[in-house]
LOLOSE-699904 format. One record per atom (N, C-alpha, C): residue in one letter; z, y, x. Coordinates in steps of 0.001 Angstrom, whole numbers, plus 500000, padded with zeros to 6 digits. Each point is the difference from the previous one (the first is absolute). Layout:
N
aZYX ...
***
This chain:
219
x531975578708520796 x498998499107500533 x500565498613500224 x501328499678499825 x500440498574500318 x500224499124499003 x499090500581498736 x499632498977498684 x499093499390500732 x499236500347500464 x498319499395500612 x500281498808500477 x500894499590500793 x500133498969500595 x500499498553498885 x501211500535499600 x499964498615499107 x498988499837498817 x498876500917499427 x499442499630499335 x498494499276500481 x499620500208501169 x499340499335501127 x499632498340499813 x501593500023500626 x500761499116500004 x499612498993498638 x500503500130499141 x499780499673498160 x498356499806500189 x499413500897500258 x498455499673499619 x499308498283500573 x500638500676501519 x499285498637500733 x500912498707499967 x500858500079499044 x500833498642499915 x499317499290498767 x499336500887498775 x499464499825498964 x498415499285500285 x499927500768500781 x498296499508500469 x500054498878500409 x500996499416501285 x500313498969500381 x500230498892498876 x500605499962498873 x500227499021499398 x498724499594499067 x499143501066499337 x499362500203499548 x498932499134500701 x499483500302501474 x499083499181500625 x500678498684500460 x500919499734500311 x500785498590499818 x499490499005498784 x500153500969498601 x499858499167499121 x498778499409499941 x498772501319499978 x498718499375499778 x499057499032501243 x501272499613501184 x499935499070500767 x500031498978499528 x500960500012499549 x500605498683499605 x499024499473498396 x499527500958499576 x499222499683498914 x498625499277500367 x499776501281500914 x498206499236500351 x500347498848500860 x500961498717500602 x500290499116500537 x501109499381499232 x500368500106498627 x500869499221499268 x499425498643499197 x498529499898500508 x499401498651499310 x500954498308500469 x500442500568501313 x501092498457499954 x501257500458499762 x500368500938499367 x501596500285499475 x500086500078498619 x501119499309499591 x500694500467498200 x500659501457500410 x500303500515498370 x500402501382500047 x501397499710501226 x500376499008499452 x501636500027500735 x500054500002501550 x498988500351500541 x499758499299501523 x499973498298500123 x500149499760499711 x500091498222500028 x498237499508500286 x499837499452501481 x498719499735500322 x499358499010498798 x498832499868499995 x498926499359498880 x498678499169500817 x500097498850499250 x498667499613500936 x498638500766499470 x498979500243500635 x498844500420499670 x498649499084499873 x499760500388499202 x498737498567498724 x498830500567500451 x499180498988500719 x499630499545500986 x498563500523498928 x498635500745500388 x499002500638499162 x499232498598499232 x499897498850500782 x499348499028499403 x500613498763500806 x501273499187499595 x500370499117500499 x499551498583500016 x500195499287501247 x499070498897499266 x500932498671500371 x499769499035498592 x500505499081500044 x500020498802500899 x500933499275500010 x500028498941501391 x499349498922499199 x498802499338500750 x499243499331499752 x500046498191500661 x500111499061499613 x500506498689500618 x498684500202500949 x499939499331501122 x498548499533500879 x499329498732499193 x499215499961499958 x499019498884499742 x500018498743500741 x500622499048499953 x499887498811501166 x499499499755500407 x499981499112501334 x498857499726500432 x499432498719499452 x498522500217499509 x499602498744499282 x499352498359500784 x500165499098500052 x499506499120500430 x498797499056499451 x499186499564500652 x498879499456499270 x499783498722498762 x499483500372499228 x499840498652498728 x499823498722500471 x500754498835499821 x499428498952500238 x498382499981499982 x499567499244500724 x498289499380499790 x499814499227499215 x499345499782498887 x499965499282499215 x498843499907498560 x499255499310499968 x499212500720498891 x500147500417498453 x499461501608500214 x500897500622498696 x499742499522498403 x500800500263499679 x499491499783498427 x499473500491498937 x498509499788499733 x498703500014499534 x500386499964498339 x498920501299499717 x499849499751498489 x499817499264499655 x499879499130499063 x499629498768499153 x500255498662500010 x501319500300500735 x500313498116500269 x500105499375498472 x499820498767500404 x500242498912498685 x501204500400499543 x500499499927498593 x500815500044499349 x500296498811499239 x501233500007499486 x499691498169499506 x501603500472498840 x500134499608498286 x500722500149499882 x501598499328499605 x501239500743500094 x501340499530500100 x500967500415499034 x500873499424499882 x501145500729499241 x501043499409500408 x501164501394499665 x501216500026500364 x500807500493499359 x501525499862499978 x501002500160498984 x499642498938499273 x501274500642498580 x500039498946498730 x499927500706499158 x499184499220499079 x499459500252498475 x499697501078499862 x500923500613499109 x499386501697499392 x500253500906501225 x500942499817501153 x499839500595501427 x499317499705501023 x499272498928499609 x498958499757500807 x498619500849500338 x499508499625500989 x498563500480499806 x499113498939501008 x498643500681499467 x498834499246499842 x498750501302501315 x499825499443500586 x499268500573501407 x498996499224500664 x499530501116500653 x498625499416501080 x500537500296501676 x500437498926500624 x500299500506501407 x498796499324500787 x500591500469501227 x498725499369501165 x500192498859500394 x498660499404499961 x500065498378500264 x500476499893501138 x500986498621500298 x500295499340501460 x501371500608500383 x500532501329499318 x501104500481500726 x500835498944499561 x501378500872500653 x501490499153500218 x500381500706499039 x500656499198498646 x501019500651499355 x501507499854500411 x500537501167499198 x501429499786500499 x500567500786498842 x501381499737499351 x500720500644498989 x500924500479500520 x500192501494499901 x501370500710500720 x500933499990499167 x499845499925498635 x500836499975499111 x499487499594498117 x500997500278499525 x499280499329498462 x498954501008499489 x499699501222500271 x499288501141499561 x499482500206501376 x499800499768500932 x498885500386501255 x499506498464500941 x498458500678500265 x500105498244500554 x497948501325501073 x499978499055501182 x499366500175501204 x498856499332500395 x499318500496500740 x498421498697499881 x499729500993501469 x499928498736501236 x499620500636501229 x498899498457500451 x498995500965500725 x498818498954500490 x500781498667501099 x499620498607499789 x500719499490500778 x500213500446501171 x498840500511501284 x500075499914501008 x500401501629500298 x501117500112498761 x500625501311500202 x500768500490501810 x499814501334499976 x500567500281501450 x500658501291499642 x501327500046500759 x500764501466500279 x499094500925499343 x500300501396499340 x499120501079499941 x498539499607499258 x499496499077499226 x498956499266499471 x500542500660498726 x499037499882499053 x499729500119498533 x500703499090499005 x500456500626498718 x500465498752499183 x500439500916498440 x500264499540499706 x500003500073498397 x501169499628499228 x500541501225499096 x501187499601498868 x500108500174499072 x500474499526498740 x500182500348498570 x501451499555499837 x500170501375499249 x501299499771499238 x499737501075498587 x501023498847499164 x500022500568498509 x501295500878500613 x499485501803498753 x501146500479499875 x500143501094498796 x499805498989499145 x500176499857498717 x501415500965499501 x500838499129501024 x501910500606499247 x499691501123500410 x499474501050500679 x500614500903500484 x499602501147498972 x498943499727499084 x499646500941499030 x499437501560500156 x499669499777500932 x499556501265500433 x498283500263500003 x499521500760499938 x498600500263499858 x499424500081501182 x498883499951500052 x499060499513501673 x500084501192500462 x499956501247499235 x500074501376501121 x501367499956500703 x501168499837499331 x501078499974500149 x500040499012501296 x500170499034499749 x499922498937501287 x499013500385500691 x498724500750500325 x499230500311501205 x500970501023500618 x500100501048499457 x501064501071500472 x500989499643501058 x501068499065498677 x501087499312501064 x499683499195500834 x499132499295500222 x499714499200501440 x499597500784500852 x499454500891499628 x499526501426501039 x501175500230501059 x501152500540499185 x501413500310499943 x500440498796500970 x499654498781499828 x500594499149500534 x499473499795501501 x499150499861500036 x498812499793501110 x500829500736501066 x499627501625499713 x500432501179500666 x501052499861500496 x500956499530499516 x501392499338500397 x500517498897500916 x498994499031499329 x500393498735501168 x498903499370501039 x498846500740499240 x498978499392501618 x499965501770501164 x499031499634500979 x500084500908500872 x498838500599500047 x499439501052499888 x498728500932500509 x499050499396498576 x500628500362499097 x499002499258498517 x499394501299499753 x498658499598499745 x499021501248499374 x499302499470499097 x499827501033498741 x499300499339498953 x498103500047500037 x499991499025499734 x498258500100500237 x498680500211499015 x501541499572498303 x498937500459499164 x500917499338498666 x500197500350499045 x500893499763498751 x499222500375498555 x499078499260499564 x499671500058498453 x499809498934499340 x500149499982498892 x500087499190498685 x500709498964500422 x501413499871500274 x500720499287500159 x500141498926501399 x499306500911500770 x499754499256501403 x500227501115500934 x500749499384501553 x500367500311500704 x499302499507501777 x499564500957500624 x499575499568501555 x500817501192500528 x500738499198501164 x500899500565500960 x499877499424501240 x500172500438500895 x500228499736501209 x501557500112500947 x500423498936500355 x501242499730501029 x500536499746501288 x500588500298500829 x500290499041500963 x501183499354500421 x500239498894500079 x500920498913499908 x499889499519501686 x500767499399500745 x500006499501501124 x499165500952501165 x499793500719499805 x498485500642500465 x497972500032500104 x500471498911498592 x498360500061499236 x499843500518499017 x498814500682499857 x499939500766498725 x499604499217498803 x500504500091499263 x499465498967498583 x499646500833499048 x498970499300499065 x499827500261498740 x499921499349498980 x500928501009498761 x499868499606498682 x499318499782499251 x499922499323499141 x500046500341498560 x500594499812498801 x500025500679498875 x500976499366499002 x499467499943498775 x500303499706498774 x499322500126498699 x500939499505499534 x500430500741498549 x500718500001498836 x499141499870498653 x500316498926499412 x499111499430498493 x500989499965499105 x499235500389498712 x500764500376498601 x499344498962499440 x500295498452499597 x499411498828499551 x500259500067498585 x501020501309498917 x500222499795498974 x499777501117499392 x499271500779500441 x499774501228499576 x501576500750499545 x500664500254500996 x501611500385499433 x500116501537500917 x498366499846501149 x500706501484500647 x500888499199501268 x500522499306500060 x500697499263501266 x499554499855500853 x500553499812501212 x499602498836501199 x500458498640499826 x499421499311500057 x500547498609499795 x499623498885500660 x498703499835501067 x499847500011501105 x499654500939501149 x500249499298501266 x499895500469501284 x499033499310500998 x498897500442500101 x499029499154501390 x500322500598500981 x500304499504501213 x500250500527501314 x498633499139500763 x499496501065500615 x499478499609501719 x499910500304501216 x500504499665500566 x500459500460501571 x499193499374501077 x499570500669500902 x498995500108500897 x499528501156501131 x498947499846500875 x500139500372500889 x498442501423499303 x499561500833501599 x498968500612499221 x498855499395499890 x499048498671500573 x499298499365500306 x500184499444498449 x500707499851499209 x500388499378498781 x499797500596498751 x499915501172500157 x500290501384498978 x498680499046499532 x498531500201499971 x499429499848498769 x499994498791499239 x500652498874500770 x499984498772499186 x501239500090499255 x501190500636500430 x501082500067499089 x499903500631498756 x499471501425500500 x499744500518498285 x499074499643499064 x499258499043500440 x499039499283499070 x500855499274499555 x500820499007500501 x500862498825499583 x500993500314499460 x500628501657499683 x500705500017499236 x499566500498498235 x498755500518500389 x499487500256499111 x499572498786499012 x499512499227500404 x499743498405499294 x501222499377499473 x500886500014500903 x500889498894499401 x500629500917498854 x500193501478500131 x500622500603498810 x499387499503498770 x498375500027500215 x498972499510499018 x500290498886499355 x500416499411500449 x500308498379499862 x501191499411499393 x500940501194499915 x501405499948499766 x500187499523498625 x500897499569499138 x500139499700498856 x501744499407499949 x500488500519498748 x501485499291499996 x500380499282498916 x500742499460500467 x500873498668498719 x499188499123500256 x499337499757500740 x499560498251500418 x500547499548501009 x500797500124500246 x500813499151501557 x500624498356499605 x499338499839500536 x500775498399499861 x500709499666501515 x500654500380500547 x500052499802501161 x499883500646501586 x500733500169501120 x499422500336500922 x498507498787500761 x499233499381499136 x499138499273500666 x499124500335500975 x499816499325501079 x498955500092501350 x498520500456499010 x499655500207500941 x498445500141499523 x499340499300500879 x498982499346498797 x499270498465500312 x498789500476500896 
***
């Protein structure tokens, strides 16, 4: 009778490990095989989100209306030139030999205004350049949302200083090559939105290249 005991013994040491293991199984979701703790992935994690700033109010000012006078200009030289319709009375200004600016005189902080630049060298096609400014936007302004992107036009929304602004953009193929080769910019507030996208829509209309004689004022 004194087998009984050490084989006892054997049984319930077996059982013991046995229920050890399938401990450790049904609670091994934060362990590797090796014991080495594991973090545990979270059922639906959620990403850290910037806050929204706080926004401050638009200048007062009266907005800008479909159909202002247009009157037309040209800029650059010769075969890099071009030939356009901007808005009567603004302020021109040239930022450079391929970009040049038109803001209402009695321009103010956060107010409306207008840009063209040729970008011709860069050879790229208007989808291509909508894309990458997308890319770009997302990158260097703050809280940008897109508001609407077809046939080579762009409305977005930004905020800069703590006002919200809005875009617009347009890319023109003046040589039938598939390119971008100009750029209309208009920047503005929301009180602005329907006179801007009218006004970018026109002056694209209006666009024409290789007539530049000049950065000249408009008369």
């Amino acid at each position: 009778m004194t087998w009984r005991g050490p084989v006892v013994l054997v049984l319930l040491l077996a059982l013991g490990v046995g229920a050890g293991f399938g401990a450790s199984w049904a609670l091994g979701d934060g362990q590797t095989v090796d014991g080495v703790a594991a973090p545990i992935v979270a059922a639906s994690p959620s990403l850290p989100v910037d806050p929204r700033p706080e926004l401050f109010p638009d200048p007062d000012f009266p907005a800008l209306e479909p159909g202002i006078e247009l009157v037309d200009q040209r800029v650059g030289t010769g075969d890099f030139g071009l030939s356009l319709q901007v808005p009567a009375g603004w302020r021109f200004t040239t930022n450079s030999l391929t970009e040049w600016q038109w803001r209402p005189r009695d321009f103010t902080t956060f107010g409306y205004y207008m840009r063209v630049e040729q970008v011709i060298s860069n050879r790229r096609s208007i989808a291509w350049t909508l894309d990458r400014r997308i890319d770009e936007l997302t990158e260097d302004e703050q809280s940008v949302s897109i508001k609407s992107q077809s046939g080579g036009r762009l409305h977005y929304t930004y905020v800069t200083s703590n006002h919200l602004r809005h875009g617009f953009l347009a890319w023109l193929d003046l040589t039938g090559s598939d390119n971008a080769q100009v750029e209309i910019a208009v920047t503005g507030r929301a009180a602005d939105v329907p006179g801007m996208s009218e006004l970018v829509g026109r002056v694209a209309e209006s666009m024409t290249l290789g007539r530049g004689e000049g950065p000249a004022s408009p008369s």
